[in-house]
N, C-alpha and C positions, 0 to 999 in steps of 0.2 A: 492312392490315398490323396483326400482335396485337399488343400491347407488352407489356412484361414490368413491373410495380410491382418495381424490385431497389431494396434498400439495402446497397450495396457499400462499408461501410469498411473492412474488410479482407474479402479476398477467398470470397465464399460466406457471411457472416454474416446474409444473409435472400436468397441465392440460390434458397430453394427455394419463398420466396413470389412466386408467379405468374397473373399475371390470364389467362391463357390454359389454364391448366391448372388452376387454381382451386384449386392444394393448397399447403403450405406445412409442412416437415419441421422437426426441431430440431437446429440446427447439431450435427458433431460436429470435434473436434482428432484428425486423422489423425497418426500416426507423424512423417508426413512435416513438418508444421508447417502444414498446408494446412486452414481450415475448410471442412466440405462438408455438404450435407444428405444425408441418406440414402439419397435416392433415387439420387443421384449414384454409390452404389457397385456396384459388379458382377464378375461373374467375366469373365476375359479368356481369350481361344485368337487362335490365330493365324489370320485371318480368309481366306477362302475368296478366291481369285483376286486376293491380296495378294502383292503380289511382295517378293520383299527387302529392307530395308532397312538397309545397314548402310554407315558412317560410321567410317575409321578404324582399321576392324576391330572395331568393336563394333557386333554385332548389335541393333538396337535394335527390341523387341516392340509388340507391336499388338495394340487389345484384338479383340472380335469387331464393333467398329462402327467399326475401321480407324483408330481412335484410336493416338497416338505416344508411347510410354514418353519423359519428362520425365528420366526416371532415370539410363536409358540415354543421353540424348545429354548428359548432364552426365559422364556416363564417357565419353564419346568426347571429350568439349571437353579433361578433362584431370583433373576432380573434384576444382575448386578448390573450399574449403568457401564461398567468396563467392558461385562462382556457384550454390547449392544450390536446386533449383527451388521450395523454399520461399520466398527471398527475392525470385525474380522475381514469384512467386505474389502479392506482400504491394505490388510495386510502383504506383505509383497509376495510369500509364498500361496497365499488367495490365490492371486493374480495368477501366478503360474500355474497354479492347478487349475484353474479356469481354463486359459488357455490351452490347456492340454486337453483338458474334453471338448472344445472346442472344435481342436484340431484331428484328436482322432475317432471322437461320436459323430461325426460327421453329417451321418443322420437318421439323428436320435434326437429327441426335442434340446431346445434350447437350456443352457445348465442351470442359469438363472433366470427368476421373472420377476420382476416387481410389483404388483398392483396399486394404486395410488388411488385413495378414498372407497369409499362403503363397505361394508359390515366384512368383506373379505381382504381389507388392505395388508401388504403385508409381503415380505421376500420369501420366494418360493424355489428349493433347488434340489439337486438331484441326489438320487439317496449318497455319491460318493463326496459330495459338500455336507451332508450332514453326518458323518462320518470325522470328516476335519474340522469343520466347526464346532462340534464335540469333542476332539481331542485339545482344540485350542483353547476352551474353556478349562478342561480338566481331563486329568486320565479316569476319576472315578465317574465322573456325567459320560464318560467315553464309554464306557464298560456296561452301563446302565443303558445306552441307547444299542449298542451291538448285541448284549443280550435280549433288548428289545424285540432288535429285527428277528434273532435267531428264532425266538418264540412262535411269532407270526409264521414262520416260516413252518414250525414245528405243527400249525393249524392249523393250516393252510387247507384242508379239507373240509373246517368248518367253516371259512371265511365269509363262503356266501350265506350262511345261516345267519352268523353276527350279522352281518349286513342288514338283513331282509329283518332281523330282529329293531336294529338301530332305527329302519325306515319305518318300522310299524310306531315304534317311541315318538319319532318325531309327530308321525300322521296321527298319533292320538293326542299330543301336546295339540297340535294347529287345530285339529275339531273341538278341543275343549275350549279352547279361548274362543274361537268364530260362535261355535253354539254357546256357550257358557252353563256346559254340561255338569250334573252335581258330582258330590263328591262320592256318592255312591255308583252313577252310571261311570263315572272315571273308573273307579275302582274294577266295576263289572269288567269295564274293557279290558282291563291290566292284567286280571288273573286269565282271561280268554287269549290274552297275547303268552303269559307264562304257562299254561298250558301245551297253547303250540308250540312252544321256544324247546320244550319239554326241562323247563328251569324246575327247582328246588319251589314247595310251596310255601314263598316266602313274604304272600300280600295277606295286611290282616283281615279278617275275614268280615267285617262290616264299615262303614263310614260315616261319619258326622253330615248330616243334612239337617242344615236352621238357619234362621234369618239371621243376618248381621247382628254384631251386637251383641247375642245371647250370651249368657253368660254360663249356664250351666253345662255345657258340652255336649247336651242330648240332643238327639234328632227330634224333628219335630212332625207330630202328622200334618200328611198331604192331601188332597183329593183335586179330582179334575175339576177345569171352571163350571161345566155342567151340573155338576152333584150338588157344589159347595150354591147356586146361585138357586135350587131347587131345594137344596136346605135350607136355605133363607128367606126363601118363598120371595126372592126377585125374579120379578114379572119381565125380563129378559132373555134372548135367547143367548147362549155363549154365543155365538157369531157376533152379535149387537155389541158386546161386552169387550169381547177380541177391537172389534173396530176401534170403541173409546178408550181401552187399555193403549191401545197404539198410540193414541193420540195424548196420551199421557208418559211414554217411553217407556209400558212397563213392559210389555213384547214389540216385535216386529215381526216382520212376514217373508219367511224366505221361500226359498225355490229350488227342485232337483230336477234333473231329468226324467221324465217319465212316458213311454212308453203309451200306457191309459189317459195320463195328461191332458188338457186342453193346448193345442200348440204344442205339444211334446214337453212339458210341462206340470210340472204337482208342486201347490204352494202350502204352505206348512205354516203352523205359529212356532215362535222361540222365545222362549225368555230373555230378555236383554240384561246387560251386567244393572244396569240400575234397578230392575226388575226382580233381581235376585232377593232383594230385602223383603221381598212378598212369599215367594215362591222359589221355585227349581223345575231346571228339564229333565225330563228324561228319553228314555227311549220310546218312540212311539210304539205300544204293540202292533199298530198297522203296520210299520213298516220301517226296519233297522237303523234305517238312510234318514228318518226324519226325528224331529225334538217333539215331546209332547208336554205343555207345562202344566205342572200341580203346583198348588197355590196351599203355601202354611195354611193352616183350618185357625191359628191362634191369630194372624194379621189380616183375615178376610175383613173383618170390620173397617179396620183400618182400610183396605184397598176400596173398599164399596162407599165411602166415605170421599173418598177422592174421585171416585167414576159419577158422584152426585156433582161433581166442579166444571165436568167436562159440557159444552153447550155444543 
């Protein structure tokens, strides 16, 4: 067994001189109030065939080496400034549990990590410190996280399904915003994710599509720009129309991979968030991967009004 040369008076102050790895870093003062060596820093994601963890209702993150946001479970305890994982960090018995998996995980990731600024900042440690730093805080937050893990443990067969359930949530959150897809193709997508999830059917079965503003809570009719500009007996093509819309910020013009593409390329219209006050996207019937926008039948005036401004 290797052992570690540590001099632990407060917590990482020559943590990174080590006789097994023969290197030694220069302390630094994290945000957090935590010293750490350098090497101790890293970027975190949500680790592959990690199942959820959450306490309370607060989601509590994990870096990519399955490490347990310190941050996070101080927001689920209740984010008394006492118990701030800095002060557990500074405790003397800390220090020696530190040390210990230190010296006998030998190699096993690192027990602690720090990250310092962007959206994942935050002290990350192994599941046997979150264990003690929940006991330090209270015996009943203690019993709350141990039953925790027990759970997970208990579904561990379903893990990769939450997972693969969580990353479909996200990847429908990131297309809603990027496209600024309505609330009815949202919805479409949700019951098609709860389908597969094979969940409870618990999405209502239709959604509010109207321009800002409205007040009465009703959907509004839609039609394509072609129908509504042939209904109005404007002497334009949609394409002509798309162009000066653009030029007005009520669409833009994206682009997917395509196979039939020009260049391996297929460019598309979208509605943009200002644009919404007009119209909505939705799904293109050409083709799933694209926006297709319908334009309120009640605000066409109004938009044809402003594409007369456009020179």
């Amino acid at each position: 067994m290797s052992s570690c040369g540590l001099n632990i008076g407060r917590y990482g102050s020559n943590v990174g001189k080590c006789k097994r790895n023969g290197r030694a870093g220069p302390s630094q003062q994290s945000e957090y109030g935590e010293n750490m060596s350098n090497h101790h820093v890293m970027g975190t994601a949500t680790p592959k065939n990690h199942s959820l963890f959450v306490i309370d209702g607060v989601s509590v993150r994990r870096d990519l080496l399955g490490r347990y946001c310190l941050n996070d479970l101080h927001r689920a305890a209740g984010a008394l400034d006492k118990h701030k994982p800095a002060f557990w960090l500074r405790n003397e018995q800390t220090e020696q549990l530190i040390g210990e998996l230190l010296i006998c995980n030998s190699d096993a990731p690192e027990p602690v990590s720090v990250v310092r600024g962007g959206k994942e900042q935050g002290t990350y440690v192994c599941r046997e410190l979150v264990y003690a730093y929940a006991m330090w805080i209270s015996a009943a937050f203690n019993l709350k996280v141990i039953r925790t893990f027990d759970t997970l443990h208990a579904v561990a067969p379903s893990a990769i399904t939450a997972d693969r359930i969580q990353a479909g949530v996200i990847l429908l959150e990131s297309a809603s915003r990027m496209l600024n897809l309505s609330n009815s193709s949202k919805l479409g997508a949700y019951q098609k994710l709860q389908q597969v999830a094979g969940l409870p059917d618990l999405m209502p079965s239709y959604a509010i599509d109207a321009p800002a503003g409205a007040l009465d809570g009703s959907s509004r009719p839609t039609q394509s720009l072609s129908a509504l500009l042939k209904a109005n007996n404007v002497r334009i093509t949609a394409n002509q129309a798309y162009q000066q819309l653009a030029k007005l910020g009520v669409v833009e013009q994206k682009e997917r991979r395509s196979r039939t593409g020009a260049n391996g390329v297929k460019k598309f219209w979208s509605m943009t968030a200002k644009g919404c006050m007009y119209g909505k996207n939705i799904t293109s019937p050409a083709n799933p991967r694209e926006t297709q926008p319908h334009f309120f039948e009640s605000k066409f005036s109004e938009l044809l009004t402003l594409l007369e401004t456009v020179h």
